[in-house]
N, C-alpha and C positions, 0 to 999 in steps of 0.2 A: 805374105799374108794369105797371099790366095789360095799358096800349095800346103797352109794350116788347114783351113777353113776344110780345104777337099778330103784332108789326112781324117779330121773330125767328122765330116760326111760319110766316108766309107767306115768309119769307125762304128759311128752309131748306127746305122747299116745293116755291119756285121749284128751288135748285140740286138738291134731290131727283130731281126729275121730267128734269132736264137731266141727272144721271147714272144713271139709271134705263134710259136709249138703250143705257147701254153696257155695266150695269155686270153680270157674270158671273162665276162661280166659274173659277176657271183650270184648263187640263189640266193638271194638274203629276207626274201618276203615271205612269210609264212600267214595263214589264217588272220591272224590280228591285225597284222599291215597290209593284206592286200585288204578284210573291210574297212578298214580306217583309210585306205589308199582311196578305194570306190566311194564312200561314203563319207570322207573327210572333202575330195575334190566339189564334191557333189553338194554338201550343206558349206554354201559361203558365201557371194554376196548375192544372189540372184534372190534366196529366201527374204532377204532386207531389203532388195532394190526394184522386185519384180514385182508384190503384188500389186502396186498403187497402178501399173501400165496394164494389168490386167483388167483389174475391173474397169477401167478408165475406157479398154478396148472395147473388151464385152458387154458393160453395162448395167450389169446389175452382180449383187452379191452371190444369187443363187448361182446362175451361168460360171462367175467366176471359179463355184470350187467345185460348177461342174468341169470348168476346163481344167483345175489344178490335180483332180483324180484323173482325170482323162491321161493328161500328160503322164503321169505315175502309171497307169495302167500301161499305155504305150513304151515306156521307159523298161518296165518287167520284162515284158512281151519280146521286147529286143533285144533285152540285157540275155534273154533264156539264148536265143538266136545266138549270138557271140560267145556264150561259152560253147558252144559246139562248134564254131568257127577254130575257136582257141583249142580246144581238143584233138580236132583234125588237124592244122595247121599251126601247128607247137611252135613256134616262131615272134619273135616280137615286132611290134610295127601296127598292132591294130589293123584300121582299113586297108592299110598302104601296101601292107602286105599280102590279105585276102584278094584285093584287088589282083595284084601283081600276081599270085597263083591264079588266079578264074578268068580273069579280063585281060591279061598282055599287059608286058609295060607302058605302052602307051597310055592307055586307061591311067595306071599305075601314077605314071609320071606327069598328067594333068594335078592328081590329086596331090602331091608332093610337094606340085609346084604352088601351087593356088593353098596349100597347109602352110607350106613352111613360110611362103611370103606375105598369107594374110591372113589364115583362119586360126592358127595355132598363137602367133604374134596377139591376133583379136584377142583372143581369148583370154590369155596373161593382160592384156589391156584395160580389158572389160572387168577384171578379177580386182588388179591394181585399183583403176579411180573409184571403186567401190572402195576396197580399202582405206581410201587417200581420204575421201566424201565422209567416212563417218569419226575418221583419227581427227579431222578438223572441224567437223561440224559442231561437237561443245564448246568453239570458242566464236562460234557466228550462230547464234540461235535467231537471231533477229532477221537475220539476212542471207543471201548466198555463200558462202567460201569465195575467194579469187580463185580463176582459176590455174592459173599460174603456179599457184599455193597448192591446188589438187594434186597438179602434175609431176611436180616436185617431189611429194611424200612418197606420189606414186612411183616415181622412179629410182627412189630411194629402196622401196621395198622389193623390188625386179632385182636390182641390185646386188641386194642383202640376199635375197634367196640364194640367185644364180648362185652366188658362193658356198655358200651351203649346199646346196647340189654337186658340185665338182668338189666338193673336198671328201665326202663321206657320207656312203649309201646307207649305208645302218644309222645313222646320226638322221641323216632326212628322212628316213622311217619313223625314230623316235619321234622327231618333229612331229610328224604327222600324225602318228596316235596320241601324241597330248593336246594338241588341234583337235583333233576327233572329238577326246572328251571335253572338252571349251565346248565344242561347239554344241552337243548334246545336249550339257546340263544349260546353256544358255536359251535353247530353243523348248527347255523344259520350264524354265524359269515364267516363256512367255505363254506356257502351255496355262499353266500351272496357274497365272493371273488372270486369262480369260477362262478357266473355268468356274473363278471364284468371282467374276464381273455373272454369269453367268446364272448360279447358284442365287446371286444375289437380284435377280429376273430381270438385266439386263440383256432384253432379247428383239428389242424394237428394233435394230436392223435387217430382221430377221423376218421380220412382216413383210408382205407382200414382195418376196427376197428376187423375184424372176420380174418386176416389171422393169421398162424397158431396156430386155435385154437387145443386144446390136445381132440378130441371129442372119451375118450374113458372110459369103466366102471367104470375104478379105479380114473382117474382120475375129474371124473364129483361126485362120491362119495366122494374123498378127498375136491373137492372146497366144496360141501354143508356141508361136517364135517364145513369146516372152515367159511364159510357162517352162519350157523347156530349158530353158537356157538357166533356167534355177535345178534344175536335173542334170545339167553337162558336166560331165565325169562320170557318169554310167559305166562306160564302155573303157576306162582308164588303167584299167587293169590287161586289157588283150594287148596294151603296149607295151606293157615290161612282164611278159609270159615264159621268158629265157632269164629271169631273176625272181621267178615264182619259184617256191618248194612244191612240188609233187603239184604239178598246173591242171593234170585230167581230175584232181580229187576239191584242190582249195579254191577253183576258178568257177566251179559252179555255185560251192557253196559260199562262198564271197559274195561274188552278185546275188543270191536269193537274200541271205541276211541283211546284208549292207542295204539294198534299193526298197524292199519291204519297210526296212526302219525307217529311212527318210520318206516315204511317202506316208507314210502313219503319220508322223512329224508335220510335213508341210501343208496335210488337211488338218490336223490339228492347230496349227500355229496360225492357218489362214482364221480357222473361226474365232482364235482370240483376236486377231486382228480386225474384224466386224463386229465385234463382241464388245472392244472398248471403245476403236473409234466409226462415227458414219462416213458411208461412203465418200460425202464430200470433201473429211479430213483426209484420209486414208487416199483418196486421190492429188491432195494438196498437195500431201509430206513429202520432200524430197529423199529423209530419212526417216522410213515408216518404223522400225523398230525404235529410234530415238524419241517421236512422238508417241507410241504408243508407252512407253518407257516414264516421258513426262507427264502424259494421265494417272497413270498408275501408280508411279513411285515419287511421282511430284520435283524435289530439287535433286534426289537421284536418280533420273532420268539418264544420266550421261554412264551410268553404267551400263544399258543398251547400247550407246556408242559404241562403247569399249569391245564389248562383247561380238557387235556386228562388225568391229575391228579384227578383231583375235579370228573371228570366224573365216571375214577372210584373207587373212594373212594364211592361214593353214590353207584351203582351198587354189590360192594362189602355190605353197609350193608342190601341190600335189601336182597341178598342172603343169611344172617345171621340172616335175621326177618324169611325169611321163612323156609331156613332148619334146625334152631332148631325143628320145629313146625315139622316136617316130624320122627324125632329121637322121640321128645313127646310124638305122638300120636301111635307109632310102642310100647313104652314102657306100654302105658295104653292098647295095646292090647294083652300085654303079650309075646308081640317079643323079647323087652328090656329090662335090668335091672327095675327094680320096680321107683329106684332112679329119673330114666330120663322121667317118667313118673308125677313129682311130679312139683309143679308151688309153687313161694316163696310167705308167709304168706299175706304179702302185701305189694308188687308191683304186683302180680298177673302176675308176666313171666317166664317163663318155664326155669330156671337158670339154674336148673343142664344138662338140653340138650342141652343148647347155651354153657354150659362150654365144654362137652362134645365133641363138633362139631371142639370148640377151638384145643382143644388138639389133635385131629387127624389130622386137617388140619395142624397145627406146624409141627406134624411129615411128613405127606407127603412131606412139603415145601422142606424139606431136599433135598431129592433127586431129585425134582421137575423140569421139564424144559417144555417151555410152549408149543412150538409145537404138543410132544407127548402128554402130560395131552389134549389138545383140543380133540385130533383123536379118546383118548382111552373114553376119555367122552365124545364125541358125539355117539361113536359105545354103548357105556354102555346105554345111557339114550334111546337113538330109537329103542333099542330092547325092552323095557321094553314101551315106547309109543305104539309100536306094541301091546302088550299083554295089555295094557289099552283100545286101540281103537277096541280091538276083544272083548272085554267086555261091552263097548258099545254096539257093535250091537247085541251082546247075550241076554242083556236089551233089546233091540228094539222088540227082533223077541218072546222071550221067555215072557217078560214080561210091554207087553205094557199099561196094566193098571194101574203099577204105576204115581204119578202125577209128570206132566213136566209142569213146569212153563215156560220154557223155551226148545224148542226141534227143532233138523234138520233134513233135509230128510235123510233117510238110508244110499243116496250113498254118501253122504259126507264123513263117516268114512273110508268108503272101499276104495274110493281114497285116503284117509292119510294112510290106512294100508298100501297099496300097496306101496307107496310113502316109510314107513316105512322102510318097509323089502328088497326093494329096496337098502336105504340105509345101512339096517343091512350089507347085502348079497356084497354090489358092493362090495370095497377093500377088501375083501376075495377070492372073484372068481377068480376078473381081475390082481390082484397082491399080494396075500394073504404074510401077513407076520407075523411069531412065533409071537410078541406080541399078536395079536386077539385071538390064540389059548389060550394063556398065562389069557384073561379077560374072553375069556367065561369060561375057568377049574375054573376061579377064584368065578364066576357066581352063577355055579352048586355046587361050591363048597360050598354055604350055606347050601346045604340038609345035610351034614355031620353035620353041627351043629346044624340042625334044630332038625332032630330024638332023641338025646339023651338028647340034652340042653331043649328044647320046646315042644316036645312031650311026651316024658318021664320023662321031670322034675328032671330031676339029675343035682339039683341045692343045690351045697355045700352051710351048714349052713354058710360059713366065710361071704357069699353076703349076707344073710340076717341082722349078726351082723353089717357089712360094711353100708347098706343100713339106719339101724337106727342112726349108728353114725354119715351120711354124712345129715341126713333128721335133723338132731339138728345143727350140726354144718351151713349147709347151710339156716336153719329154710325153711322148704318146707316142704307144706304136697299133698297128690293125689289132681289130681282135677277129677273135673264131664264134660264131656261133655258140648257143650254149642249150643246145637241144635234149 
């Protein structure tokens, strides 16, 4: 049995190493799917589930769609940053990788660690029980959903993706531009109602729109946590920039189109949102597009459900295209297991890192609730944009002769750092609370595993026997870059 088993090991081995020559993730993303990629990830539940915690933060209407432009405007500003990031350093991987060329890997390998264990995981979480919240909320209008019942759906839909993701790159493309258009004509539909609540001079929320607004550090950092986090997927495309077609020409013009449209959208959508219900409903709802849905459409109301379903189910796999691809390319740099570094024979997708993403995000579900997961994954991801966007301009100043196909003026980063750290810093200073201390110990605390596991190499034989049994069974072998 044993001297099979070793016959089979050096077998697959051999043909390993023989498709190893060739074997690379495909261009498969062109123009339509990387905006649909950016701007499919980007319109899903944060549009349905964010505004009621904004103005709830802020306090009044006006304030709120000053912070929901604000955000949009910041979102641009940064999005321009990261195609030149992506220009210069042609590679997939997003931060992890910018990082990992400007900062050292230790920098690198905090952020990998604290992505792949809680921010990336958050994030599909936070996507999920939105999803789960409005597929059951037509059949508990009275009351809350179990949450049990949330959980469930939601991890139904994790589920359902992840497989979709490892079976086929162009299939979860298509995915995602028919998502795209769901999601459009649906955020049109509510465009389209408050203009005609509007026309018809329903404008009294709109009186006196700025009094008491909350104008103070913590709380103008808590609305943009929540703000933003209806914008996350911006930057979703600097991850799969080695499955871009032509990335110095599609990567600019993806982010200008794609983040322009959604922020037209989401000040528009906010105002029908004020437009039909007053603030006090509109902070009630736990599903603000379902109640705004039953003003207006009356007993079909539950076709906003539907729709703030479909929306983010699509958003949901777009975060699964990209942050396998973020786990991959940390493993081919020798941050991760060997395993998650490897792409399947042919389908040519990164399985065992979509599996991998799977099974963490299951586990955070657990204990998961979506308020917190936003706060602690907005404060996680814009400390870590900070230390991107200072590597930026370290490229600028340091080393301007590399080629930029695509390039901004200087002070463009230094107003998103600032804007950053801004963000890092407010709800710490102005209301600081034990969890933040609780994410940054958690942060720092990849150095401990970085020194002796990645540095030092004290990596037990049992992962490397693990590594060839899971690379047979899952038939995966390394890929190569695809630069």
């Amino acid at each position: 049995m044993f001297f099979q088993f070793e016959e089979r090991r050096k077998t697959a081995a051999i043909i390993m190493e023989d498709e190893t020559q060739k074997l690379s993730l495909k261009r498969e993303v062109g123009l339509m799917g990387a905006v649909s990629l950016i701007g499919g990830t980007m319109i899903g539940s944060g549009i349905f589930m964010s505004p009621q915690t904004v103005l709830a933060t802020i306090g009044s209407p006006g304030a709120s769609l000053v912070v929901w432009a604000s955000c949009g405007l910041l979102v641009i500003l940064a999005s321009f940053c990261y195609a030149e990031m992506g220009t210069v350093i042609r590679e997939s991987g997003g931060e992890y990788i910018y990082i990992l060329r400007t900062s050292g890997p230790v920098v690198a390998f905090m952020l990998i660690f604290s992505s792949v264990l809680f921010a990336r995981p958050a994030g599909v979480v936070g996507i999920s029980l939105s999803f789960a919240q409005y597929v059951v909320a037509p059949f508990y209008s009275e009351c809350a959903p179990p949450v049990l019942l949330v959980k469930c759906v939601a991890a139904a839909a994790i589920i359902i993706l992840a497989t979709v993701n490892c079976l086929n790159v162009r299939f979860s493309m298509s995915v995602q531009v028919f998502f795209m258009v769901v999601k459009v004509l649906s955020l049109a539909v509510i465009i389209v109602g408050g203009v005609v609540m509007l026309i018809r001079g329903h404008t009294e929320n709109f009186q006196d729109s700025f009094e008491n607004s909350n104008i103070g550090i913590s709380p103008i950092g808590i609305a943009f946590y929540q703000g933003l986090w209806s914008y996350d997927g911006w930057n979703n495309l600097n991850y799969v920039t080695e499955e871009l077609k032509r990335p110095e020409v599609n990567l600019p013009r993806a982010v200008i189109i794609a983040i322009s449209l959604v922020t037209g959208l989401y000040l528009l959508v906010n105002v029908s949102y004020l437009t039909v219900l007053t603030p006090k409903e509109l902070i009630s709802s736990n599903a603000v597009a379902v109640t705004w849905g039953n003003k207006v459409f009356g007993s079909w109301g539950w076709i906003m459900s539907l729709a703030a379903a479909l929306s983010a189910f699509g958003s949901l796999n777009g975060t699964f295209f990209s942050g396998g691809r973020v786990c991959f390319v940390a493993a081919r740099e020798g941050h991760m297991p060997d395993i998650l570094s490897m792409a399947h024979v042919h389908r040519l997708t990164p399985s065992p890192a979509l599996i991998f993403t799977t099974v963490v995000s299951l586990l955070v579900l657990i204990p998961g609730d979506f308020q917190s997961i936003v706060n602690f994954f907005s404060f996680t991801a814009w400390f870590f944009y900070a230390i991107t966007l200072a590597g930026l301009i370290y490229l600028k100043i340091k080393k301007p002769e590399l080629p930029r196909p695509y390039k901004v003026p200087i002070i463009l980063p230094i107003l998103v750092l600032i804007a950053a750290v801004f963000l890092v810093l407010a709800p710490i200073i102005d209301d600081p609370q034990i969890e933040y201390l609780y994410v940054t110990l958690f942060i720092f605390s990849g150095v401990l595993i970085y020194i002796p596991f990645i540095h030092y190499k004290l990596c037990p034989s049992l992962l490397t026997k693990l590594t060839i049994f899971l690379q047979l069974f899952l038939q995966v072998a390394p890929a190569e870059k695809n630069l």
